[in-house]
PAVOFI-264951 format. One record per residue (C-alpha): residue number from 1; residue in one letter; x, y, z. Coordinates in steps of 0.5 Angstrom, whole numbers, m for minus. Each point is the difference from the previous one (the first is absolute). Layout:
N
{NUM; 'A'; {X; Y; Z}} ...
//
This chain:
212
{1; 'X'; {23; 15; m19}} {2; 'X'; {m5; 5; 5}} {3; 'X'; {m6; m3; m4}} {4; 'X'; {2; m8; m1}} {5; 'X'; {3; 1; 8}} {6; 'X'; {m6; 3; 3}} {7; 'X'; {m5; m4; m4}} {8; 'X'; {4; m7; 2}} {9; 'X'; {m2; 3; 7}} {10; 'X'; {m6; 3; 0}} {11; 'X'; {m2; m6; m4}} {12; 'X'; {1; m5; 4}} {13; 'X'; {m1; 3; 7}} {14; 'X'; {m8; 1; m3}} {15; 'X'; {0; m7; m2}} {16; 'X'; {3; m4; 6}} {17; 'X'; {m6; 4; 4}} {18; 'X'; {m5; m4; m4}} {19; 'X'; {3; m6; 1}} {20; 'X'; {2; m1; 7}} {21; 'X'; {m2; m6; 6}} {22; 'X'; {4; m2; 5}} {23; 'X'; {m1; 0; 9}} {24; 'X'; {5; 6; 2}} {25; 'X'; {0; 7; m2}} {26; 'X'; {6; 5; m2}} {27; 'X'; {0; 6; 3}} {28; 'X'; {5; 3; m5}} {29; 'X'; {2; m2; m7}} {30; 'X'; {6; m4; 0}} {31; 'X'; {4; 0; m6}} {32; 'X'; {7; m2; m3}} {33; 'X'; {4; m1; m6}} {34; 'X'; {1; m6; m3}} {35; 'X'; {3; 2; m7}} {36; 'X'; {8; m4; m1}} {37; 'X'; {2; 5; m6}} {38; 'X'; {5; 5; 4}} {39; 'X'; {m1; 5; m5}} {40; 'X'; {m8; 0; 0}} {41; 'X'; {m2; 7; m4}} {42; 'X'; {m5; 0; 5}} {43; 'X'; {0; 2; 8}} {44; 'X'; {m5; 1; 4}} {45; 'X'; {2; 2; 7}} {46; 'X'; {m7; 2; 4}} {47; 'X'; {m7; m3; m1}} {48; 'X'; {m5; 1; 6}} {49; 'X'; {m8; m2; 0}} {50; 'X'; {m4; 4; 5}} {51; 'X'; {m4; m3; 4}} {52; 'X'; {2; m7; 1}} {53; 'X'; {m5; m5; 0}} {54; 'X'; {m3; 4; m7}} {55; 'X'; {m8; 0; 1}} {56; 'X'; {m4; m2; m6}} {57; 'X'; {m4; 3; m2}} {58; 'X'; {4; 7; 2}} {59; 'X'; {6; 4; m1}} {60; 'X'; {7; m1; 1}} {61; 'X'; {7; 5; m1}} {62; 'X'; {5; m2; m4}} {63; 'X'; {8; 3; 0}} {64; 'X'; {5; m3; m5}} {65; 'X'; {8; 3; m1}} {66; 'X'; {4; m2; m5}} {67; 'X'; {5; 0; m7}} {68; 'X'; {1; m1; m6}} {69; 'X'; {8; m1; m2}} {70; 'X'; {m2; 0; m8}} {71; 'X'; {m5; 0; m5}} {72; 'X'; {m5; m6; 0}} {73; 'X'; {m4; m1; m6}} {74; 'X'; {m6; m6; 0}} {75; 'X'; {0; m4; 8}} {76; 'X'; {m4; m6; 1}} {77; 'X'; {m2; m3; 7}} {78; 'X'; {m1; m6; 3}} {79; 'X'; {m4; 0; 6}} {80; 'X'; {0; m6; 5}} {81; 'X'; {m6; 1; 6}} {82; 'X'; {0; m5; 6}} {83; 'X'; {m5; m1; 5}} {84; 'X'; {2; m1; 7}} {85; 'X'; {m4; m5; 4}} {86; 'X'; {2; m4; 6}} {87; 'X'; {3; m6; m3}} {88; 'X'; {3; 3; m7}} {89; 'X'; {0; 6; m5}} {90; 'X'; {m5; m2; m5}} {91; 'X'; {1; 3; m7}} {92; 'X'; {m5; 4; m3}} {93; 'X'; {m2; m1; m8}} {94; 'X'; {0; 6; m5}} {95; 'X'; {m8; 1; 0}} {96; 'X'; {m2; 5; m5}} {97; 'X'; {7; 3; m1}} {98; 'X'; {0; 1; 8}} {99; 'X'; {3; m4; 4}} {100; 'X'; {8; m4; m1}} {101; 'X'; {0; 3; m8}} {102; 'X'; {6; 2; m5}} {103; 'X'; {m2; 7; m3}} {104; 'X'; {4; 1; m7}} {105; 'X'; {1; 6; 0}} {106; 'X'; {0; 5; 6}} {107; 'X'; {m1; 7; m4}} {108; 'X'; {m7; m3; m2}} {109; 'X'; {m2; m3; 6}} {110; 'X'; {m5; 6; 3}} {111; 'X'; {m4; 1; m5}} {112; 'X'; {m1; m8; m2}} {113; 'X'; {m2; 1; 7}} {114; 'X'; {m5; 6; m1}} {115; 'X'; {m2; m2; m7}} {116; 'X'; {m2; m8; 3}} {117; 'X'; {m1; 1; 6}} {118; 'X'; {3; m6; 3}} {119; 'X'; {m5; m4; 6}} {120; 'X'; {m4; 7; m1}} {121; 'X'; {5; 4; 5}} {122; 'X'; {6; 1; m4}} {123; 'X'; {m3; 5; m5}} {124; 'X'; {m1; 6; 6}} {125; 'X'; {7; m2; 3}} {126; 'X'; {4; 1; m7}} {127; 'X'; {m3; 6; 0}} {128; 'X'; {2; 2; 7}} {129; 'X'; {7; m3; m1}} {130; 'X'; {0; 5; m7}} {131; 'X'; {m3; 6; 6}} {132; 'X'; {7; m1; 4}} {133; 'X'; {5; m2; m5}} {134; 'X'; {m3; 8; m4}} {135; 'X'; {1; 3; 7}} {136; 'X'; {6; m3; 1}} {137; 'X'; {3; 3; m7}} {138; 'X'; {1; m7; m2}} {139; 'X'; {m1; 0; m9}} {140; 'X'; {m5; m5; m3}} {141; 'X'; {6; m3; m5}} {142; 'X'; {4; m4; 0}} {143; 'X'; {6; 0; m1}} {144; 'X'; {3; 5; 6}} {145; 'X'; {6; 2; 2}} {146; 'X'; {5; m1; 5}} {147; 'X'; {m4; 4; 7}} {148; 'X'; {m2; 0; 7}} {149; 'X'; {m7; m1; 2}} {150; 'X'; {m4; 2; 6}} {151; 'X'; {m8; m1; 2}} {152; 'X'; {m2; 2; 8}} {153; 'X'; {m6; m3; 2}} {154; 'X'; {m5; 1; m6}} {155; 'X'; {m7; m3; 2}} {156; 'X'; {m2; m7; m4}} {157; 'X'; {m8; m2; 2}} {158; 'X'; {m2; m7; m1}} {159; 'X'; {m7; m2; m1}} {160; 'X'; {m4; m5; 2}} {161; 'X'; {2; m7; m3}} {162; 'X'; {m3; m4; m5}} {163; 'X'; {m4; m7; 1}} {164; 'X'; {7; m3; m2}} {165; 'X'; {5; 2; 4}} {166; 'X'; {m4; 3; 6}} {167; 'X'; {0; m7; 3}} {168; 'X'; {9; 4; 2}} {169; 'X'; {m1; 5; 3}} {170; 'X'; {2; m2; 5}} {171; 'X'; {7; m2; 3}} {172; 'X'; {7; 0; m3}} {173; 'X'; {5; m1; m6}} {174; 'X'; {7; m1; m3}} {175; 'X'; {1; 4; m7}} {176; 'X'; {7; m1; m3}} {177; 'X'; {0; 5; m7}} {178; 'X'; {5; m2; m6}} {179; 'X'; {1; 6; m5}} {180; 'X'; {4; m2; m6}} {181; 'X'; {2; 5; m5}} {182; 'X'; {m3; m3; m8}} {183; 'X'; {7; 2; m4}} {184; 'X'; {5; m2; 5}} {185; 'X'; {m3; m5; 4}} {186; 'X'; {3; 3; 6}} {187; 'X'; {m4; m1; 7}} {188; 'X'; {m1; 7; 1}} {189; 'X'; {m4; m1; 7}} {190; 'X'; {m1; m4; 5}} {191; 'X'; {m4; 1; 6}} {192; 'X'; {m3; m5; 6}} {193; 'X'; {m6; 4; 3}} {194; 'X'; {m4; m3; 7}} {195; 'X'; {m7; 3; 3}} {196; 'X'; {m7; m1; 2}} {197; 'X'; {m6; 3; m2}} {198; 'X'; {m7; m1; 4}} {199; 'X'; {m7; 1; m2}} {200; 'X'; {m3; 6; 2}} {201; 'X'; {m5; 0; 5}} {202; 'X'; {m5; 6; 1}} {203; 'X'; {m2; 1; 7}} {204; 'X'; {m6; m3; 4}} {205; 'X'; {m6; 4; 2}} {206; 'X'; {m6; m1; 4}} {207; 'X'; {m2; m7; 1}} {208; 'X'; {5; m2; m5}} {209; 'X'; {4; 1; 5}} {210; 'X'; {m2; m5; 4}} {211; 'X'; {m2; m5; m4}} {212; 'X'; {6; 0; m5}} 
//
Protein backbone atom coordinates (compact mmCIF):
# COMPACT_ATOMS: atom_id res chain seq x y z
CA UNK A 1 0.00 0.00 0.00
CA UNK A 2 1.29 3.80 -0.79
CA UNK A 3 0.88 4.80 3.09
CA UNK A 4 2.43 1.43 4.83
CA UNK A 5 5.04 1.47 1.98
CA UNK A 6 6.26 5.26 2.01
CA UNK A 7 5.94 5.14 6.06
CA UNK A 8 8.04 1.86 6.26
CA UNK A 9 10.75 4.05 4.37
CA UNK A 10 10.14 7.12 5.65
CA UNK A 11 10.44 5.68 8.97
CA UNK A 12 13.13 3.98 9.00
CA UNK A 13 15.30 6.28 7.32
CA UNK A 14 14.50 8.93 10.08
CA UNK A 15 15.31 6.76 12.66
CA UNK A 16 18.63 5.02 11.34
CA UNK A 17 19.50 8.83 11.24
CA UNK A 18 19.21 9.04 15.09
CA UNK A 19 20.90 5.87 15.73
CA UNK A 20 24.47 5.87 13.87
CA UNK A 21 28.14 5.27 14.72
CA UNK A 22 30.62 3.69 13.08
CA UNK A 23 34.49 4.73 11.39
CA UNK A 24 33.57 5.16 7.42
CA UNK A 25 31.45 7.25 5.76
CA UNK A 26 28.61 6.51 2.50
CA UNK A 27 28.51 8.89 0.25
CA UNK A 28 25.27 7.23 -1.16
CA UNK A 29 22.24 5.24 0.16
CA UNK A 30 23.00 1.76 -0.21
CA UNK A 31 20.02 -0.36 -0.38
CA UNK A 32 18.70 -3.94 -1.55
CA UNK A 33 15.86 -6.42 -1.34
CA UNK A 34 15.98 -9.04 1.04
CA UNK A 35 12.34 -10.07 0.90
CA UNK A 36 12.33 -14.39 -0.41
CA UNK A 37 8.42 -13.99 -1.28
CA UNK A 38 8.42 -14.12 -4.95
CA UNK A 39 5.06 -12.72 -5.15
CA UNK A 40 5.73 -9.81 -2.23
CA UNK A 41 2.71 -7.40 -3.15
CA UNK A 42 5.17 -4.59 -2.45
CA UNK A 43 8.19 -3.26 -4.73
CA UNK A 44 10.10 -0.72 -4.70
CA UNK A 45 12.51 0.26 -7.51
CA UNK A 46 14.07 3.72 -6.23
CA UNK A 47 15.12 4.90 -3.01
CA UNK A 48 17.78 8.16 -2.94
CA UNK A 49 18.72 10.33 0.07
CA UNK A 50 20.62 13.56 -0.75
CA UNK A 51 23.17 14.57 0.64
CA UNK A 52 25.12 11.62 2.09
CA UNK A 53 26.46 11.81 4.91
CA UNK A 54 23.08 13.42 6.08
CA UNK A 55 24.16 16.25 8.76
CA UNK A 56 22.45 16.50 11.96
CA UNK A 57 20.65 18.76 12.81
CA UNK A 58 20.06 19.79 8.92
CA UNK A 59 17.77 18.78 5.88
CA UNK A 60 17.83 15.94 3.74
CA UNK A 61 15.70 15.00 0.29
CA UNK A 62 14.41 12.09 -0.20
CA UNK A 63 13.07 10.29 -3.62
CA UNK A 64 11.13 6.77 -3.29
CA UNK A 65 9.32 4.72 -6.14
CA UNK A 66 7.35 1.99 -5.83
CA UNK A 67 4.00 -0.49 -6.20
CA UNK A 68 1.59 -1.98 -4.86
CA UNK A 69 0.17 -5.03 -6.77
CA UNK A 70 -3.20 -5.39 -4.51
CA UNK A 71 -4.81 -4.30 -1.61
CA UNK A 72 -3.10 -4.51 1.84
CA UNK A 73 -5.21 -3.68 4.86
CA UNK A 74 -3.06 -3.51 8.50
CA UNK A 75 1.08 -4.06 8.11
CA UNK A 76 3.55 -4.55 11.04
CA UNK A 77 7.36 -3.67 11.04
CA UNK A 78 10.03 -5.11 12.59
CA UNK A 79 13.09 -2.88 12.37
CA UNK A 80 16.62 -4.17 12.84
CA UNK A 81 19.56 -1.26 13.39
CA UNK A 82 23.14 -2.38 13.69
CA UNK A 83 25.90 0.09 14.45
CA UNK A 84 28.84 -0.48 12.36
CA UNK A 85 32.13 -0.22 14.30
CA UNK A 86 35.79 -1.52 13.32
CA UNK A 87 35.77 -5.04 15.00
CA UNK A 88 31.65 -5.87 14.55
CA UNK A 89 28.18 -4.37 14.20
CA UNK A 90 26.72 -3.65 17.53
CA UNK A 91 22.84 -3.74 18.00
CA UNK A 92 21.10 -1.39 18.95
CA UNK A 93 17.97 -1.37 21.57
CA UNK A 94 14.57 -0.26 21.11
CA UNK A 95 14.53 3.06 23.21
CA UNK A 96 11.68 4.80 23.94
CA UNK A 97 9.96 3.46 20.69
CA UNK A 98 13.24 4.33 18.61
CA UNK A 99 15.68 2.20 17.79
CA UNK A 100 15.36 -1.60 16.65
CA UNK A 101 11.57 -1.76 17.57
CA UNK A 102 8.23 -3.91 16.32
CA UNK A 103 5.49 -1.13 15.35
CA UNK A 104 1.72 -3.08 15.43
CA UNK A 105 0.32 -1.34 13.14
CA UNK A 106 1.77 0.94 10.33
CA UNK A 107 -1.64 2.72 9.60
CA UNK A 108 -1.45 4.26 12.88
CA UNK A 109 2.25 4.86 13.13
CA UNK A 110 2.75 8.65 12.38
CA UNK A 111 0.37 9.75 14.66
CA UNK A 112 1.58 7.81 17.91
CA UNK A 113 4.40 9.50 16.59
CA UNK A 114 2.97 13.14 16.82
CA UNK A 115 0.81 12.31 19.72
CA UNK A 116 3.76 10.62 21.89
CA UNK A 117 6.61 12.44 20.63
CA UNK A 118 8.97 9.60 20.96
CA UNK A 119 12.84 10.63 22.09
CA UNK A 120 10.95 14.24 21.97
CA UNK A 121 11.89 14.31 18.04
CA UNK A 122 9.69 12.20 16.36
CA UNK A 123 6.39 14.37 17.09
CA UNK A 124 7.57 17.05 14.18
CA UNK A 125 8.90 14.18 11.74
CA UNK A 126 5.56 12.41 11.91
CA UNK A 127 3.90 15.48 10.84
CA UNK A 128 6.66 15.92 8.01
CA UNK A 129 6.14 12.52 7.01
CA UNK A 130 1.88 13.54 7.04
CA UNK A 131 3.34 16.83 5.00
CA UNK A 132 4.92 14.53 2.02
CA UNK A 133 2.38 11.54 1.85
CA UNK A 134 -0.59 14.71 1.47
CA UNK A 135 1.79 16.20 -1.41
CA UNK A 136 2.18 12.91 -2.76
CA UNK A 137 -1.84 12.44 -3.06
CA UNK A 138 -1.16 9.60 -0.72
CA UNK A 139 -4.78 8.95 1.56
CA UNK A 140 -4.35 8.49 5.33
CA UNK A 141 -6.34 4.96 5.34
CA UNK A 142 -6.02 2.20 5.53
CA UNK A 143 -6.71 -0.24 3.19
CA UNK A 144 -5.50 0.95 -0.14
CA UNK A 145 -5.84 -0.26 -3.31
CA UNK A 146 -3.83 -1.73 -5.72
CA UNK A 147 -1.16 1.60 -7.52
CA UNK A 148 2.02 3.27 -8.43
CA UNK A 149 3.47 5.73 -5.94
CA UNK A 150 5.98 8.45 -6.53
CA UNK A 151 7.55 11.12 -4.26
CA UNK A 152 10.77 13.34 -5.81
CA UNK A 153 12.86 15.06 -3.32
CA UNK A 154 10.46 16.25 -0.38
CA UNK A 155 12.55 17.89 2.10
CA UNK A 156 12.64 16.44 5.81
CA UNK A 157 14.65 18.81 8.40
CA UNK A 158 16.18 16.94 11.34
CA UNK A 159 16.86 19.02 14.77
CA UNK A 160 18.99 18.93 17.14
CA UNK A 161 19.08 15.58 18.95
CA UNK A 162 18.24 14.83 22.61
CA UNK A 163 20.48 14.21 25.68
CA UNK A 164 19.79 10.51 24.85
CA UNK A 165 20.92 9.60 21.62
CA UNK A 166 23.20 12.79 20.70
CA UNK A 167 25.96 10.89 21.95
CA UNK A 168 25.14 9.00 17.73
CA UNK A 169 25.31 11.34 15.77
CA UNK A 170 27.99 10.43 14.07
CA UNK A 171 29.07 7.51 11.90
CA UNK A 172 27.48 4.86 10.26
CA UNK A 173 24.56 1.86 10.48
CA UNK A 174 22.57 -1.36 8.80
CA UNK A 175 18.91 -0.92 8.70
CA UNK A 176 17.07 -4.18 7.85
CA UNK A 177 12.91 -3.45 7.73
CA UNK A 178 10.57 -6.60 7.60
CA UNK A 179 6.94 -5.81 6.91
CA UNK A 180 4.51 -8.24 7.59
CA UNK A 181 0.55 -8.04 6.36
CA UNK A 182 -1.77 -8.79 10.00
CA UNK A 183 -4.58 -11.04 8.14
CA UNK A 184 -2.30 -13.18 5.98
CA UNK A 185 1.00 -13.15 7.95
CA UNK A 186 2.77 -12.60 4.60
CA UNK A 187 6.22 -10.68 4.39
CA UNK A 188 4.97 -7.93 2.28
CA UNK A 189 8.63 -6.05 2.16
CA UNK A 190 12.04 -6.32 2.82
CA UNK A 191 14.67 -3.80 2.68
CA UNK A 192 18.35 -3.81 3.67
CA UNK A 193 19.43 -0.08 4.01
CA UNK A 194 23.31 1.12 4.37
CA UNK A 195 24.62 5.06 5.16
CA UNK A 196 26.30 7.53 7.58
CA UNK A 197 25.09 10.43 9.29
CA UNK A 198 27.50 13.29 10.64
CA UNK A 199 27.16 15.97 13.20
CA UNK A 200 26.58 19.34 11.97
CA UNK A 201 29.35 21.57 12.70
CA UNK A 202 28.76 25.10 12.20
CA UNK A 203 31.74 27.25 10.75
CA UNK A 204 34.37 29.13 13.07
CA UNK A 205 35.14 32.66 13.26
CA UNK A 206 37.53 34.90 14.41
CA UNK A 207 39.77 33.39 16.91
CA UNK A 208 37.63 30.26 17.27
CA UNK A 209 39.13 29.60 14.49
CA UNK A 210 42.52 29.28 15.72
CA UNK A 211 41.74 28.12 18.89
CA UNK A 212 39.02 25.57 18.03
Amino acid sequence: MQFTTLKIAVFVLVIGLTESKGNRELHSLQWSVCNANPNSPISVSKIEVSPMPVEIPGTFTLSIDGALSRQISHTSLSLHIKRKTFLLDIPIPCVSNVGSCTYDDLCTLTSQMISEDWGGIMGNLGKQINTMLHDAGVPDHCPLEATAFHVNHFSFTLPELSSIFSTFATGDYHARISATEKETGQEVLCLDLDLSVKKHEKPCSGLSCLFG
